[in-house]
C-alpha positions in Angstrom: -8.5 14.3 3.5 -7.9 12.3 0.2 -5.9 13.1 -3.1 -9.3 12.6 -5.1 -11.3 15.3 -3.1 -11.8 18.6 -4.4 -11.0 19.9 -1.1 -6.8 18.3 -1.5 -7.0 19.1 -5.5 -8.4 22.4 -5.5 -7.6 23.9 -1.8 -5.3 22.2 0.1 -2.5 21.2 -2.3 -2.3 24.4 -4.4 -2.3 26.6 -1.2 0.3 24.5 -0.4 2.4 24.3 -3.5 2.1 28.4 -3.7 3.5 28.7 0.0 6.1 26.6 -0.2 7.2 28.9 -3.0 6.4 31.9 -1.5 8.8 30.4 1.4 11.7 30.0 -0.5 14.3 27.1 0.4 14.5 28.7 4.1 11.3 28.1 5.3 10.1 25.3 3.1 10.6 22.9 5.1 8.5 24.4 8.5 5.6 25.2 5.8 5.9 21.5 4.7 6.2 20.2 8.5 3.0 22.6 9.2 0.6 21.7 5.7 1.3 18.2 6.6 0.2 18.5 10.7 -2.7 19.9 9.1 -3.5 17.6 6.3 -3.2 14.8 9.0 -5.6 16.7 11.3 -8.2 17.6 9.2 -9.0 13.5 9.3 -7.9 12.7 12.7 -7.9 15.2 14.8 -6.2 14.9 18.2 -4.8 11.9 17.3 -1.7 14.2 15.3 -0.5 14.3 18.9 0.0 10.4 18.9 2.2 10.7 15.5 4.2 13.8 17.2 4.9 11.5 20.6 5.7 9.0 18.1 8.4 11.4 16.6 9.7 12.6 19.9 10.0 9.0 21.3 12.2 7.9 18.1 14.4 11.5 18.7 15.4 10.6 21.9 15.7 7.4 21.3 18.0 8.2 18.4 19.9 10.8 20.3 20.8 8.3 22.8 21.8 5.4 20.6 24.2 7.9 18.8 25.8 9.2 22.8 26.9 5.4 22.3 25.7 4.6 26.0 23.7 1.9 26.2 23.0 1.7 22.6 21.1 -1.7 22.3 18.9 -0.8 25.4 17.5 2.3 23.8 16.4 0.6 20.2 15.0 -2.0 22.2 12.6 1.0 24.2 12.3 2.5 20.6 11.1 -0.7 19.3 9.3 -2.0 22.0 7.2 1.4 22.7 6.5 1.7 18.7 5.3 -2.0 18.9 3.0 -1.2 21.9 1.5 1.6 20.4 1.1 -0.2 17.2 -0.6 -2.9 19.1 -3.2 -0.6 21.8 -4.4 1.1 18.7 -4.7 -1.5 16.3 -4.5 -4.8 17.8 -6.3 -4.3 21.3 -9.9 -5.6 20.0 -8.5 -7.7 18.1 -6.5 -9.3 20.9 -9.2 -9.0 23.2 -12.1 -10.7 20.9 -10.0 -13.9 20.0 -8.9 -14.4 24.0 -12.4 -14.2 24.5 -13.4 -17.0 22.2 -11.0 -19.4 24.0 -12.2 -18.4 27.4 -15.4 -18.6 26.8 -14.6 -22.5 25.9 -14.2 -22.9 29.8 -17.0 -20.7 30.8 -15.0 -17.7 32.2 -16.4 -14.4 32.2 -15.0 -12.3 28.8 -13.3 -9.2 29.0 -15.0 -6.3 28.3 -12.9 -3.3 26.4 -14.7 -0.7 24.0 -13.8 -0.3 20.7 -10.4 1.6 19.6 -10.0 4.2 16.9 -7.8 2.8 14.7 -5.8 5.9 13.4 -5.2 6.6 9.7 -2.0 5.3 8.5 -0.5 4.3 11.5 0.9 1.1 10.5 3.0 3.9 7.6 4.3 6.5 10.7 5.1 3.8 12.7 7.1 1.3 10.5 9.2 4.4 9.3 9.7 6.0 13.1 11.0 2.5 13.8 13.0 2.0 11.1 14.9 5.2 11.7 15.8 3.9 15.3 17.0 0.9 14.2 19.0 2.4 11.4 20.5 4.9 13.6 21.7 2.1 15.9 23.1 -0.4 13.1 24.8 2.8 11.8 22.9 3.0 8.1 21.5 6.4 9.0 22.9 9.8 10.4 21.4 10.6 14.0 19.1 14.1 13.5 19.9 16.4 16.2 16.8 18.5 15.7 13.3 16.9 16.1 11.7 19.2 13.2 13.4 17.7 10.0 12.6 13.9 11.7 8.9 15.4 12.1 8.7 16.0 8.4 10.5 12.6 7.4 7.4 10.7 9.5 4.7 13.2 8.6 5.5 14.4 5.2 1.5 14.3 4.1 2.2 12.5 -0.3 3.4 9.1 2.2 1.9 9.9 5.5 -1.3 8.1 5.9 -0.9 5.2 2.8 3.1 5.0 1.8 4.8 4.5 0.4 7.0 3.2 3.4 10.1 5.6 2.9 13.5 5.1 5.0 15.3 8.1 6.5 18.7 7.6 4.9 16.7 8.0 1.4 15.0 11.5 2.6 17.8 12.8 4.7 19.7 14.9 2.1 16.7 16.1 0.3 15.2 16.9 4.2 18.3 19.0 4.6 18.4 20.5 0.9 16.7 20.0 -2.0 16.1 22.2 -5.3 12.4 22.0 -7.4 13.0 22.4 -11.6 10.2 23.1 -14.0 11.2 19.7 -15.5 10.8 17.8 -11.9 7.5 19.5 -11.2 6.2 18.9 -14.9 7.1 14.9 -13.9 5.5 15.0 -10.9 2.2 16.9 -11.8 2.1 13.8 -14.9 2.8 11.3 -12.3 0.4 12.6 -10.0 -2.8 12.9 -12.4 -1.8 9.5 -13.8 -2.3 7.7 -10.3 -5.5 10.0 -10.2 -6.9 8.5 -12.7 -6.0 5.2 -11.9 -7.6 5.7 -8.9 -10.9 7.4 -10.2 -11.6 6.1 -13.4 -10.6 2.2 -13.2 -10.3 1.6 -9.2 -13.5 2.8 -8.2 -15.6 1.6 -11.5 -13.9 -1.5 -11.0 -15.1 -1.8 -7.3 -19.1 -1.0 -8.0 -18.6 -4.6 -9.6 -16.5 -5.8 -7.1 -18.5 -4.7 -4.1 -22.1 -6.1 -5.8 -20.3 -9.9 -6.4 -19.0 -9.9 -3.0 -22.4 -8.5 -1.2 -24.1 -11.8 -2.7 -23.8 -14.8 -0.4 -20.9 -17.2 -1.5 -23.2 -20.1 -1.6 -25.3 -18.0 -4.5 -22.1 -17.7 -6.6 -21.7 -19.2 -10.3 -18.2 -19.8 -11.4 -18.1 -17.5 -13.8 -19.6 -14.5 -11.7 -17.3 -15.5 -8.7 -14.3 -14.8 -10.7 -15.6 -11.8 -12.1 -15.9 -10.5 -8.8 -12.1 -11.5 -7.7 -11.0 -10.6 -11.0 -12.6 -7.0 -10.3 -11.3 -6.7 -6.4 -7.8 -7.8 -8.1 -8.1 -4.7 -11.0 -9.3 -2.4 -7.9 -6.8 -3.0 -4.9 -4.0 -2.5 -7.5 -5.1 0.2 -8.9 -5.9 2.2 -5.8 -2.7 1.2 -4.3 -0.6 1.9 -7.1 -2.5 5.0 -8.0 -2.1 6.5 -4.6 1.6 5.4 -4.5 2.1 7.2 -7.9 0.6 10.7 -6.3 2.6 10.4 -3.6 5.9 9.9 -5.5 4.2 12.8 -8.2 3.3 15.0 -4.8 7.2 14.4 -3.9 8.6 15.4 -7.2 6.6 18.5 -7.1 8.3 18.9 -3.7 11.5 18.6 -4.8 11.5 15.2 -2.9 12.5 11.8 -4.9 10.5 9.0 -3.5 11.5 5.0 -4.3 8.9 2.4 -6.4 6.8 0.7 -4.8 5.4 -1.1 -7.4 6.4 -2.7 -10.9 4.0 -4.9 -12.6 3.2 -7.1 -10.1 0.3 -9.3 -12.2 2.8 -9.8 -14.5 5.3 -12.2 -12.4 5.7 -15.9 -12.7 5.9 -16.7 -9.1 4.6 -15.6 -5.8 8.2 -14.5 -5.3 8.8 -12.4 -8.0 5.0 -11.1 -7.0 6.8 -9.7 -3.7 9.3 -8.4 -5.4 7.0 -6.4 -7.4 3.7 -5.7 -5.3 3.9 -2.9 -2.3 8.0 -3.1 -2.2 8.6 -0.7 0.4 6.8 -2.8 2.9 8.4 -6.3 1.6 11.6 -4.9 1.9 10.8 -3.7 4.9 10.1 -7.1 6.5 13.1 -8.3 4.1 15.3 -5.9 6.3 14.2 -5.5 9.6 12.6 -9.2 10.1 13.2 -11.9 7.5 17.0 -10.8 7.8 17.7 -10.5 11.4 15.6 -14.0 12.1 18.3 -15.6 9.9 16.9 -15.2 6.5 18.3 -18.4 4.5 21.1 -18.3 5.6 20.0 -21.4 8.0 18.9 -24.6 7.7 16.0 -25.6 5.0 13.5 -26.0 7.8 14.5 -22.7 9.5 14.4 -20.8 6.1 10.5 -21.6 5.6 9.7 -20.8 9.4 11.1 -17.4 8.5 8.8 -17.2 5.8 6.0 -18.0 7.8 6.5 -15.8 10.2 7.2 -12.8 7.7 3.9 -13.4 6.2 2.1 -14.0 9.3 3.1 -10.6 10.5 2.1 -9.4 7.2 -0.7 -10.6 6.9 -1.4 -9.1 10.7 0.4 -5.7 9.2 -3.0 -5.4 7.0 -5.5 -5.6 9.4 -6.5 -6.8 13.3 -8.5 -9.7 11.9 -7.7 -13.8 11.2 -8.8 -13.3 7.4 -5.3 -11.6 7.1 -3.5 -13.8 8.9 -4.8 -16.6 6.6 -4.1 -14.6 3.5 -0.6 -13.9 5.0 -0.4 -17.5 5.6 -1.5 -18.4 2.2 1.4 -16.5 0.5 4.1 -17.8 3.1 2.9 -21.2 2.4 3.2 -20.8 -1.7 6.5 -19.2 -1.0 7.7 -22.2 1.2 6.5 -24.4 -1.9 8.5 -23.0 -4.2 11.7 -22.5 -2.7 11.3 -26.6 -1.6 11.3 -26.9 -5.6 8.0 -25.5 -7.4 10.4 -22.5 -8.4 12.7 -25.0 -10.1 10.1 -26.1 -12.2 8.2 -22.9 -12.8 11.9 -21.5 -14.5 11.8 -24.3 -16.3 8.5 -24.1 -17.5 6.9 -22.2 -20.5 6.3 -18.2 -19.4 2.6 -18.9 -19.7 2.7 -21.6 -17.2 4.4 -19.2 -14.7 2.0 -16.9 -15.0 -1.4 -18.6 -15.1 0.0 -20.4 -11.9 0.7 -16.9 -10.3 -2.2 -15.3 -11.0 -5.0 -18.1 -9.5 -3.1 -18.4 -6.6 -2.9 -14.3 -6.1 -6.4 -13.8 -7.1 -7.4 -16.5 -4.9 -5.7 -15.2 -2.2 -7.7 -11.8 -2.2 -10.8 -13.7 -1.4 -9.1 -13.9 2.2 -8.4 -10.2 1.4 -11.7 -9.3 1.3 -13.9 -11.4 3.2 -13.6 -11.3 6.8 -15.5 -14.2 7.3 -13.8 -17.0 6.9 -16.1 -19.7 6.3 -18.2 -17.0 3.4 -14.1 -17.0 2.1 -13.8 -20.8 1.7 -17.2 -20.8 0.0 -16.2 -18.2 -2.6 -13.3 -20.2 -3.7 -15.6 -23.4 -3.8 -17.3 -21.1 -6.2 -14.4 -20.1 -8.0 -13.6 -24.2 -8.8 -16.8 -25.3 -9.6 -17.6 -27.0 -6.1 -21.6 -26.5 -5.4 -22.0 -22.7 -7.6 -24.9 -21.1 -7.4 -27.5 -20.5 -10.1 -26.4 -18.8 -12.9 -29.4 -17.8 -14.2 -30.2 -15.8 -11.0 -26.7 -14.2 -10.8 -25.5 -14.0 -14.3 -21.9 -11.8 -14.9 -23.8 -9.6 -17.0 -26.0 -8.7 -13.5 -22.8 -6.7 -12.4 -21.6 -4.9 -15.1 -22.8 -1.7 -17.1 -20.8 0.2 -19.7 -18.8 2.2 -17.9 -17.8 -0.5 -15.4 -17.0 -3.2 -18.0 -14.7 -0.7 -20.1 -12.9 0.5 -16.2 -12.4 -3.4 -16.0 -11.3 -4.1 -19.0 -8.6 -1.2 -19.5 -7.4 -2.2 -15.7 -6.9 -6.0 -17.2 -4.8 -4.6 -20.2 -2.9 -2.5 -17.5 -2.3 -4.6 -15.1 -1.0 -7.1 -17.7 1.6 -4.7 -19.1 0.0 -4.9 -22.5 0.3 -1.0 -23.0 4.1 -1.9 -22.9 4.1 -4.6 -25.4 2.2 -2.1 -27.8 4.3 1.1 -26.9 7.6 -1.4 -28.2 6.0 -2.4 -30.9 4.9 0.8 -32.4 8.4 2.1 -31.3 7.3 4.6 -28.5 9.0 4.8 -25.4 8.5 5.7 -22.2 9.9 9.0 -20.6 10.3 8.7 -16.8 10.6 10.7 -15.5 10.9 13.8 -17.8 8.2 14.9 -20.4 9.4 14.5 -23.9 9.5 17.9 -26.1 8.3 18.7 -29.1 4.6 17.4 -30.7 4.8 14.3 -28.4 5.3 16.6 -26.0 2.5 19.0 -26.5 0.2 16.0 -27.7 0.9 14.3 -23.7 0.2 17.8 -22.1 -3.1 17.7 -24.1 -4.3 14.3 -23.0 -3.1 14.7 -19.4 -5.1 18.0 -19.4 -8.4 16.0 -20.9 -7.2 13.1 -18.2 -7.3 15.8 -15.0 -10.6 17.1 -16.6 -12.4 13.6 -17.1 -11.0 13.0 -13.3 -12.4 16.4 -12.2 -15.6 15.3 -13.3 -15.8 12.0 -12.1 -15.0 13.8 -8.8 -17.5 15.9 -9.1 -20.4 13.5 -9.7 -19.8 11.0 -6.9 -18.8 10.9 -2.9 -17.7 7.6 -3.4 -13.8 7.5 -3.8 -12.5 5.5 -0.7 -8.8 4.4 -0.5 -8.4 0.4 0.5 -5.6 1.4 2.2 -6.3 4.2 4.8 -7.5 1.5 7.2 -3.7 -0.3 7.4 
């Protein structure tokens, strides 16, 4: 089930919503814990039994780190069996396929092992189960006794299946009590149509152009239509991402639940470090916390500092998908991160803003060529396209090919957006932004108005079209 179906807008979440008033503050919670078992079921099934053993494995694990007996040999079984499971379900093929290529090198028989489900969003349950097990044990977090209000911090259904990636000691009071005003609800019903239609009416347009660049072979690819098409898989990974995270955080505020950022602007940073700082931050920082951190961040030696960083953005890279196009994506941003702190960054704050910028943006948009083409050898070809090395004809596969009205106008409000340029004309006209309560009087009424016309045009949209797939269910 996905926030843009009319089965979540008009079934699921309002039945929801109505019992968890009907409940009252007692029994909101166990409505909540049960919505959410069934919002996870309705897409996978039996598999909800693998997120509950997940929760009952961190509980116990929890329980006994807080007894105080044998504390660092119980997070290491939490982590370790979180790991594994993380690894059979997603990484098992994976594992399997690339042992198979070296073997097959020295003519040894391959290993033969059916493909695994890969269940929604457990790369999201897992990293949070984990991260309450560790926290319990380095003492950040309070121990839960009872294994229901720990089954609603890993399954709460706004963050279940795509973040964002939510730490206990942030949930825990509002787990235990929380109160819903009309002005928290009013934010989080704008919030939520707001990501909506970020994800309906610019993400999706802007992938129909996205996903006909990237179906043509790279060798086929004139410069200008090969950055069109990463240009237009930049405008549509944002925007689906971003748009779900802000329906999960609206989703939360109608819940009475206060969820952090987990994004803020990202095109517009003038490194690839500030990019991390801005792009998916509940997963940097989680990898800030429980990896970069603990392996010595840089604190160390020069040297050690930038194997750190390739090691954090191998495993992110890894964290995205079971496939080497990740890795080397990963690998791409650990390398430009290396590059700077060896000096680049020195320069780059030196440097005119522009300069920053431009520099940030090529080597991001570049990057999401990795992103999206699993092939690595079609990958390197698209970014010979992108620099002018061998493009293909551009008579045959003009920009213009790709593009229709509706498409081009998606695109080119996601551009403006992504850019921040709404801001620079909200300052300059003197209005300001009202996060996250609605503003009263006409401006108020006048934003009701255009939300409602925003819901509608979404409604529609939904209605017309089956295709509405989030980029990141599959992580």
């Amino acid at each position: 089930m996905v926030f843009s179906s009319p089965v979540f807008l008009f079934l699921f979440l309002p039945l929801t919503l109505l019992a968890v008033w009907l409940f009252g503050r007692r029994g909101q919670n166990t409505v909540l814990l049960l919505a959410s078992l069934l919002f996870y079921a309705w897409g996978e099934g039996a598999y909800v039994l693998l997120m509950l053993a997940t929760v009952l494995v961190n509980h116990l694990c929890g329980l006994a780190i807080h007894r105080g007996v044998r504390p660092r040999l119980w997070v290491g079984v939490a982590v370790v069996l979180n790991l594994a499971t993380l690894i059979a379900f997603k990484y098992a093929n994976f594992l399997v396929d690339s042992l198979n290529a070296v073997t097959a090198s020295f003519g040894l028989a391959p290993v033969d092992l059916a493909p695994v489900h890969l269940p929604i969003g457990i790369s999201f349950f897992i990293f949070q189960g984990m991260s309450y097990a560790i926290d319990v044990y380095r003492g950040t977090a309070e121990v839960q006794q009872r294994p229901g209000p720990l089954a609603l911090y890993i399954s709460l259904f706004p963050q279940l299946i795509a973040g964002p990636i939510v730490r206990y000691q942030d949930v825990a009071r509002q787990i235990a009590d929380r109160t819903t005003d009309l002005a928290g609800f009013a934010s989080g019903v704008r919030r939520f149509i707001v990501g909506l239609a970020k994800k309906v009416l610019i993400a999706d347009h802007c992938a129909r152009i996205a996903d006909g660049v990237f179906a043509l072979p790279s060798d086929d690819l004139p410069l200008p239509t090969a950055w069109l098409g990463a240009v237009a898989y930049a405008v549509q990974i944002y925007f689906d991402f971003s748009g779900y995270s802000d329906m999960a955080i609206g989703l939360g505020r109608m819940l009475g639940f206060e969820f952090l950022e987990n994004f803020d602007r990202p095109y517009i940073a003038r490194s690839v470090r500030e990019f991390w700082r801005r792009w998916h931050i509940s997963l940097s920082t989680w990898f800030r916390d429980y990896l970069y951190i603990p392996l010595g961040g840089s604190r160390l030696s020069a040297g050690r500092t930038y194997l750190n960083l390739f090691i954090v953005f191998l495993l992110t890279g890894l964290w995205h998908g079971a496939s080497w196009n990740f890795v080397v994506w990963g690998l791409v941003h650990g390398l430009f991160l290396v590059i700077e702190r060896a000096g680049l960054g020195r320069l780059l704050d030196r440097a005119p803003r522009l300069v920053g910028h431009l520099y940030t943006l090529v080597v991001v948009l570049m990057a999401w060529v990795f992103f999206r083409i699993t092939d690595l050898t079609e990958a390197w070809h698209y970014i010979l396209a992108m620099v002018g090395v061998n493009p293909g004809d551009a008579v045959l596969n003009p920009p213009a090919l790709f593009v229709t009205h509706s498409t081009l106008v998606a695109l080119a409000i996601g551009v403006l957006g992504a850019l921040n340029v709404h801001a620079l004309v909200g300052r300059w006209t003197g209005l300001r932004r009202t996060e996250p309560h609605l503003p009263g009087g006409v401006r108020g009424a006048l934003e009701v108005a255009g939300l409602l016309l925003l819901f509608v045009g979404v409604a529609m949209a939904v209605a017309s079209t089956t295709y509405s797939p989030f980029i990141y269910f599959r992580f």
